[in-house]
C-alpha positions, 0 to 999 in steps of 0.5 A: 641348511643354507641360509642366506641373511643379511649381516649387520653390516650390511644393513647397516650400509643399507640403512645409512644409503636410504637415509643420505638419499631421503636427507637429499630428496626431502628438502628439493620436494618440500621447494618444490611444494612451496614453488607450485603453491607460489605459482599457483597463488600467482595464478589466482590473483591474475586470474581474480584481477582480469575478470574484476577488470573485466566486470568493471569494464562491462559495467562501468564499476567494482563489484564491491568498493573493497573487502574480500571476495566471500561477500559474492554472491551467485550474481557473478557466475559469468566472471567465475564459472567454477564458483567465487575463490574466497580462498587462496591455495594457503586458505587466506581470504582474498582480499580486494582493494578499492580499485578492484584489485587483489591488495597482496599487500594488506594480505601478506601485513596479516599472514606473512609473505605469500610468494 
């Protein structure tokens, strides 16, 4: 009978070749997420600014003089269709200035830099 089965060497060349790829690969990955999180933070925060831009141009003023944004309620459906982000993509709440604006710097004092 004729058995064909790997040797120890050959696995060992096998092993070795998976783990330099993973070595390679893991960490451009890892970036990569933290890269899509940056953007998509980015992305949130002037999308929160335009529409408090927005709703102090229609009515004359802020929504809420400063806080976060998990202190509105359904009154503004209008300026957020899918619902009022309270919480940005790292699960901080957002938190407004009092010129209506996402204040990244008083964010970023509590949980540490954010993009």
């Amino acid at each position: 009978m004729n058995l064909k089965t790997f040797t120890l060497v050959e696995l060992c060349i096998v092993l070795s070749v998976i783990g330099i790829l993973a070595i390679i690969i893991v960490p451009k990955v890892a970036s990569t997420t933290k890269e899509t999180n940056q953007k998509a933070h980015k992305f949130q925060r002037q999308f929160i600014n335009t529409q408090l831009e927005l709703y102090h141009f229609q009515n004359n003023t802020f929504p809420i003089p400063s806080g976060n944004l998990s202190a509105w309620t359904d009154n503004f459906k209008d300026y957020f269709p899918q619902g009022v982000p309270t919480k940005d993509v790292y699960g901080y709440d957002w938190e407004i200035n009092a010129h209506g604006q996402v204040n990244l710097d008083a964010m970023e004092a509590k949980h540490g830099k954010l993009e």
